[in-house]
Structures are given as structure tokens and as C-alpha cells.
C-alpha positions as CSV (number, residue, x, y, z in Angstrom):
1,X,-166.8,-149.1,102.5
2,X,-163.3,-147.3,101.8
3,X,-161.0,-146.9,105.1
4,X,-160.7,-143.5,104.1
5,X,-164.1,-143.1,104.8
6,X,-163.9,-145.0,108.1
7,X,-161.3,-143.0,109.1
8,X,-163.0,-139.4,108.0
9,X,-165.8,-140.5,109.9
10,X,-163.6,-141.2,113.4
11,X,-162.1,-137.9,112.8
12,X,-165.1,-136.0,111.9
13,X,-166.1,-137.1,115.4
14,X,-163.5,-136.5,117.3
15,X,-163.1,-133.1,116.0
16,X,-166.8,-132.6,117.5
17,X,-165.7,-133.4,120.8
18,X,-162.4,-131.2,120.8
19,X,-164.3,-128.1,119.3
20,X,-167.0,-128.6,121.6
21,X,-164.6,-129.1,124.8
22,X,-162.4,-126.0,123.3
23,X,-166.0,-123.8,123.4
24,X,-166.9,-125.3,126.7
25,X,-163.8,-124.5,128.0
26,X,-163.2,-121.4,126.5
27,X,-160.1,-123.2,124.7
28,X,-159.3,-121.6,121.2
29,X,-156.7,-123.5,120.5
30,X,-158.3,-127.3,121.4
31,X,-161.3,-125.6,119.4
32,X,-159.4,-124.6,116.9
33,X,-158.0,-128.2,116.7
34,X,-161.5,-129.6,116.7
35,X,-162.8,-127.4,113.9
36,X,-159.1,-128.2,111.8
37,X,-160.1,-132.2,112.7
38,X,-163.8,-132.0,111.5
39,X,-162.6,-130.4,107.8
40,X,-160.3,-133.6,107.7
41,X,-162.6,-135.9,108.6
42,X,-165.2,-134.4,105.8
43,X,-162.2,-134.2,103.1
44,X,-161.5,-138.1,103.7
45,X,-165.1,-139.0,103.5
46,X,-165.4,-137.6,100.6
47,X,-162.4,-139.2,99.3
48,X,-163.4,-142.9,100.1
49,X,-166.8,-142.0,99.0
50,X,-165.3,-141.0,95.4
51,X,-163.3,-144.5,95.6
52,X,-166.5,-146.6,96.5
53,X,-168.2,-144.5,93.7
54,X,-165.1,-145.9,91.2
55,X,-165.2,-149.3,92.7
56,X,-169.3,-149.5,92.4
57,X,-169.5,-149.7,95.9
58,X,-171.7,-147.0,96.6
């Protein structure tokens, strides 16, 4: 498994819990944070997927 993906995972995760403390909260900005880490964590995935795929890891 690529770090990348490692790493888009942690932050897909802790974008979850910063949207859903921003909603709880009524926080925009922390929500808007959250929402901003989730689109991270899905772009790295899918980068360290696409370098697993090269590396025939998948």
C-alpha cells in the first residue's frame, strides 16, 4: 500500500470528524475545513491507488 493512500485515508477521516463537529456545532468554518480535508483525503487515495496500480500492487 502507497503512503499516499495511508495518508488520504487519515485525512479522509479526520475531515469526517471536523465536518461533523463544524454541523454539530453549528461551525461553518471547522465544517468547512472538514469537507476541504475529506476532498484531500479522497484526491490522495486515489493517487496511491494509481501508484499501487503502476507498481502491481493493487
Amino acid at each position: 500500500m502507497d503512503k499516499d493512500r495511508a495518508e488520504g485515508a487519515m485525512d479522509k477521516a479526520k475531515g469526517s470528524v471536523k465536518k461533523g463537529v463544524g454541523e454539530v456545532t453549528g461551525d461553518e468554518k471547522m465544517k468547512a475545513e472538514g469537507t476541504a480535508d475529506k476532498a484531500k483525503g479522497k484526491a490522495e487515495n486515489a493517487i496511491g491507488g494509481a501508484k499501487d496500480a503502476l507498481r502491481g500492487d493493487s
